[in-house]
N, C-alpha and C positions, 0 to 999 in steps of 0.2 A: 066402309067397304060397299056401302049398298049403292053408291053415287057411283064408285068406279066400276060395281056389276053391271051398273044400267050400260056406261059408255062402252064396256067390253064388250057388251050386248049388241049391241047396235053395228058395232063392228064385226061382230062375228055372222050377222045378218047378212051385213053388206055383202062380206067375203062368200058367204056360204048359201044363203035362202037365195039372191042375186046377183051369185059369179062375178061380181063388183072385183075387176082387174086393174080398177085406176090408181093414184095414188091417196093413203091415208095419213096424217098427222092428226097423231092421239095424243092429246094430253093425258097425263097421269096426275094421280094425288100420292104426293107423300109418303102419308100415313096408311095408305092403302096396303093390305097385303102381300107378302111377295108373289104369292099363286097368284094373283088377278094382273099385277105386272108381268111377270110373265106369258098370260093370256093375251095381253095389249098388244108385244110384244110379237106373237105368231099370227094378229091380222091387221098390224099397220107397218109400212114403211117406215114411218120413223115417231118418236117416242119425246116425250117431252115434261119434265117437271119444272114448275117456274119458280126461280131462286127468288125472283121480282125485284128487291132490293139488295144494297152491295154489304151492306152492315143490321146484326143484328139487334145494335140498339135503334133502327130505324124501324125495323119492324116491330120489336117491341112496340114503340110508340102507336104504329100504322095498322100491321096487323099483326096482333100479341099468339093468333093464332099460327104462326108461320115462324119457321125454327131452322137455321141454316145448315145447323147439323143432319134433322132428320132428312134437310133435303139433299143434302152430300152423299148421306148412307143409301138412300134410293138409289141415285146416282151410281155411284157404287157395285148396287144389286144389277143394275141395267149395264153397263160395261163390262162386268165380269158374265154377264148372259150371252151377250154379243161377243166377245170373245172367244166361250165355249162355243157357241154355235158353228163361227168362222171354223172353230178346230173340229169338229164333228163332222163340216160338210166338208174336210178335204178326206175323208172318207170314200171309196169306192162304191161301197153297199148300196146298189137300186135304190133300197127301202129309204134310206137318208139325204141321196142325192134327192127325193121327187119331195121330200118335207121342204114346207115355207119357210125359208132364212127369218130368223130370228132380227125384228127393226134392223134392214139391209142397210138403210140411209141415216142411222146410228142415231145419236138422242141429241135434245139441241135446248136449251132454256130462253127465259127472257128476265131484263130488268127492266124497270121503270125508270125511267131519270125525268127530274125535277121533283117529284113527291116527298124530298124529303133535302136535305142539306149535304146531302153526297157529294165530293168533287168529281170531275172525269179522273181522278188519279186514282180512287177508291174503284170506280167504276170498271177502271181498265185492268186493277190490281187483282181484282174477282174473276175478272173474266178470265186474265192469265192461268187463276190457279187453277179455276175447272174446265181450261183445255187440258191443263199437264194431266191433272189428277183423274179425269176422267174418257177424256176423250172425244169430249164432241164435237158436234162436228160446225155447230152455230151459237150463237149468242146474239137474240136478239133483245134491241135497245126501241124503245116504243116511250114518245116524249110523252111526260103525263097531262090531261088532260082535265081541268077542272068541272064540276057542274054544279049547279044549284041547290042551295042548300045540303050541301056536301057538311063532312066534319069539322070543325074552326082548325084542327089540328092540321087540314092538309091546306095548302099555298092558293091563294086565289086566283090566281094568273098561272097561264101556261109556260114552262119554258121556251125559247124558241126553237122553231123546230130545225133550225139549222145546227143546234146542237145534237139532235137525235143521227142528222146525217156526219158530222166528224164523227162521233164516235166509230162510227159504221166504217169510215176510213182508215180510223187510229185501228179497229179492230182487221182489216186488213193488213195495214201495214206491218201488225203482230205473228197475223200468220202467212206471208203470203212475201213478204220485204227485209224479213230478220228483224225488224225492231222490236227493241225491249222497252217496257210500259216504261222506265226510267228514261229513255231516250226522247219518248213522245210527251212525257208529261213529266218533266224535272220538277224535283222537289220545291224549286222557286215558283215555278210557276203549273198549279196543281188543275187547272184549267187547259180545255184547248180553244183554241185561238178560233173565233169563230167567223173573221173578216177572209184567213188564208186555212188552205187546207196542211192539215197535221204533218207534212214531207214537206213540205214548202218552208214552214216556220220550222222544222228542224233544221233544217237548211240554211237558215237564214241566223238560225244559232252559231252553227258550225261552218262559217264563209271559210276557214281556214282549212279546211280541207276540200274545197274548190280551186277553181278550177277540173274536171275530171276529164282525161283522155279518152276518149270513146274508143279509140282504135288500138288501147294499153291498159285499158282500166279491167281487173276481174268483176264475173257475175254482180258479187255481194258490193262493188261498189257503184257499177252503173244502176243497180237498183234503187240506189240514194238519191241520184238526178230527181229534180222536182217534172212533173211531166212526161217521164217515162214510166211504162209499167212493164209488167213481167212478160209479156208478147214480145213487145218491142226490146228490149233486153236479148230475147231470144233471136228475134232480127237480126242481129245487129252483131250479135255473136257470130251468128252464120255470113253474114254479109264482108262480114274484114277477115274471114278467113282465103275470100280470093281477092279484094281490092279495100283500100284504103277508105274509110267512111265519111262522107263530107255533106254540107247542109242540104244540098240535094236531097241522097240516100231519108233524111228525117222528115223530108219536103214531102217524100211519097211515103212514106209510114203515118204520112198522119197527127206527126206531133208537133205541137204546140210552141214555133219556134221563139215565139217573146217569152215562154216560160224556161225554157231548157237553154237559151240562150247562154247570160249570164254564166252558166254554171257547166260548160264543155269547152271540151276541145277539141278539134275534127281539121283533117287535112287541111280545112281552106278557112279553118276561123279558131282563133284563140281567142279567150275572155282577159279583159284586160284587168288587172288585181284593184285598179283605182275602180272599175265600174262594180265589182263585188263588195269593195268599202266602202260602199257609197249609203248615205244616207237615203237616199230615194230610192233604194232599190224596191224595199219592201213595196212602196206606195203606187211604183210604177205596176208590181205584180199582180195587186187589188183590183179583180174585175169591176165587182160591185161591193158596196154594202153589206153586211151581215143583215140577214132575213131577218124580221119582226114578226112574230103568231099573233093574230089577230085574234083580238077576246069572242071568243064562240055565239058570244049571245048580246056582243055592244049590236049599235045600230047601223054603225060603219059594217058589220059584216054579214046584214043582213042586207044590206043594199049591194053588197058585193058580191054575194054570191053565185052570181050566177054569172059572174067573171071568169075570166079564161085565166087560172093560177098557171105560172114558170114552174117550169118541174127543178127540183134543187138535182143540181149533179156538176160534176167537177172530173177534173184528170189528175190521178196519183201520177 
């Protein structure tokens, strides 16, 4: 408790000794009392305990002091708060309406991946359970990073960090596209693919239900298209409600017609079934490579550093 009094502190400073109106993210502990969570709680936006790893016989291993349960029942504590509050402030009463909502921007954790032998199917199965069970509103995924003279228990090399961004995508397309962590990461293959983004290789799973009619297809199927996202869905809905949608219309939206190609069908262009069985398709879709993380402290990356890094990003 006396670690989370200090941080309560500091916050309650900010908020109150210097009318500090900007945004706060608190981390909390655990084990920490529920009064002091709830303290954290009336001067930060948004609130955060870190599950860090997906299985608790990894933490056992990593860190024995960290317990999945106690971090779930925090969890727990902090969603039935923010709940109450929401119901409190639809209250009329002056006195209620002018009190500070309780973490307005709701509570969010992190895991670490590569630190331990986790698959992305563990990783994304964790994250499932504590959006349903609790609510949050993020899950972040932070690649692990080795250093010297470290534990022999933890992995000497970095993951690469091109896996830290699918996840980020698989974690999208969870909440944001309807998929089910069994869709993005089938039992056969407990990894995501780290050359193509996670809709693309479902995609390329499921050719049999391609071709999609953009000017016939509902929301939850246009959402599947590789290179479309939920804007442009929205577009597009609106768009064929007064004329017919053709490669044009996709020309000025901005997407990506070598990738959405293949997999539509629009007034002035059908995909032909030989070019979706086709062996090359996949290879033709491969911008580049899967990224490499460079070891932090080889020699290669001390001569490089002061190189201009490509930002990793991509279109769902």
């Amino acid at each position: 408790d006396y670690t989370m009094e200090r941080v309560v502190e500091v916050a309650r400073k900010l908020r109150e000794d210097h009318d500090f109106r900007g945004y706060i993210h608190l981390k909390t502990i655990p084990e920490a009392s529920q009064d002091l969570i709830d303290q954290a709680g009336e001067y930060a936006d948004r609130i955060s305990i870190n599950v860090e790893l997906p299985k608790q016989e990894s933490l056992d291993k990593l860190a024995p002091e960290k317990n999945i349960e106690r971090t779930q029942k925090a969890m727990g504590g902090i969603r039935y708060r923010i709940e109450e509050n929401k119901e409190r402030r639809k209250s009329r009463a002056p006195e209620i309406r002018k009190e500070r909502p309780f973490s307005p921007a709701g509570q969010s954790t992190q895991m670490i991946v590569g630190a331990d032998g986790a698959k992305d199917q563990d990783i994304l199965q964790r994250s499932t359970r504590l959006y349903d069970s609790y609510r949050l509103r993020r899950v972040y995924y932070s690649a692990f990073s080795p250093i010297p003279d470290a534990s022999p228990v933890l992995p000497l090399s970095a993951p690469p960090l091109i896996r830290e961004h699918r996840l980020y995508q698989a974690d999208w397309l969870m909440r944001f596209y309807q998929f089910s962590v069994e869709e993005i990461v089938p039992a056969d293959t407990p990894d995501l693919d780290l050359e193509i983004d996670p809709k693309l290789a479902w995609a390329l799973r499921n050719r049999h239900r391609f071709p999609i009619d953009l000017n016939k297809a509902s929301r939850s199927e246009l959402l599947r298209i590789p290179g479309i996202g939920t804007k442009t869905v929205a577009r597009l809905l609106k768009i064929r409600r007064y004329a017919d949608i053709r490669l044009l219309d996709l020309k000025k939206l901005r997407v990506s017609i070598k990738k959405v190609l293949p997999f539509i069908i629009t007034a002035d262009h059908h995909s032909a079934r030989s070019g979706l069985d086709s062996d090359r398709l996949r290879a033709s879709l491969v911008d580049r490579p899967a990224s490499k993380q460079l070891d932090l402290f080889s020699d290669a990356t001390v001569q490089l550093r002061t190189a201009k890094t490509a930002a990793i990003s991509g279109q769902l």
